[in-house]
N, C-alpha and C positions, 0 to 999 in steps of 0.2 A: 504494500500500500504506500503510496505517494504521500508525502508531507507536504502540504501545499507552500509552506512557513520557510520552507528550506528551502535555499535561493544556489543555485551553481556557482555562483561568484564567492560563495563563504567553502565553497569545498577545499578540502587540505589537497586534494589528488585530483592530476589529471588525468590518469592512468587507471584502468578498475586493476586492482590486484587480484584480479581470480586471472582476468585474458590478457593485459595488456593493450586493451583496446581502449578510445577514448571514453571518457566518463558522459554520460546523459544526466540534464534534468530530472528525469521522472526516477531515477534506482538513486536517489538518495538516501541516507542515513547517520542518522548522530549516534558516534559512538565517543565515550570519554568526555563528550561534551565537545565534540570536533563533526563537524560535517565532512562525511567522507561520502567518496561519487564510486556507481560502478556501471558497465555498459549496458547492464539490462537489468528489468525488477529480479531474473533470477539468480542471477549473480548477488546481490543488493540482500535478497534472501535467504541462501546459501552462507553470506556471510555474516547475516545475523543470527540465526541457528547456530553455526559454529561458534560465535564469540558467545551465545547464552549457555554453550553446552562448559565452553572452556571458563565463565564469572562461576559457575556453579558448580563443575570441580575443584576450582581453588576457593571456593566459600565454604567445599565439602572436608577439602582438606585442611584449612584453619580452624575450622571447629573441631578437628580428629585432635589436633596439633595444636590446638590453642595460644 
């Protein structure tokens, strides 16, 4: 889903890091509190999934670990 709020001019990347290809409007995402760009929503989604799988192993592990 598209953020409408999030503007391509505030993206960190030109580049999507899944392809290498260049970054669209519409596969926005704030992660860290950073607007990152990627070439299509499924890239965009792909790498939200993974950054939620990866905050939530190391949230699993600091609580193990305290």
């Amino acid at each position: 889903m598209t953020d409408p709020a999030l503007n391509l001019e505030d993206c960190v990347n030109d580049v999507c890091p899944w392809s290498g290809d260049p970054v669209s409007g519409d596969s926005l995402t704030v992660y860290r509190g950073a607007v990152v760009g990627f070439c299509n929503p499924g890239c965009r989604d792909k790498f939200n999934a993974a950054a939620a799988a990866f905050d939530a192993a190391l949230a699993a592990k600091e609580k193990r670990h305290g």
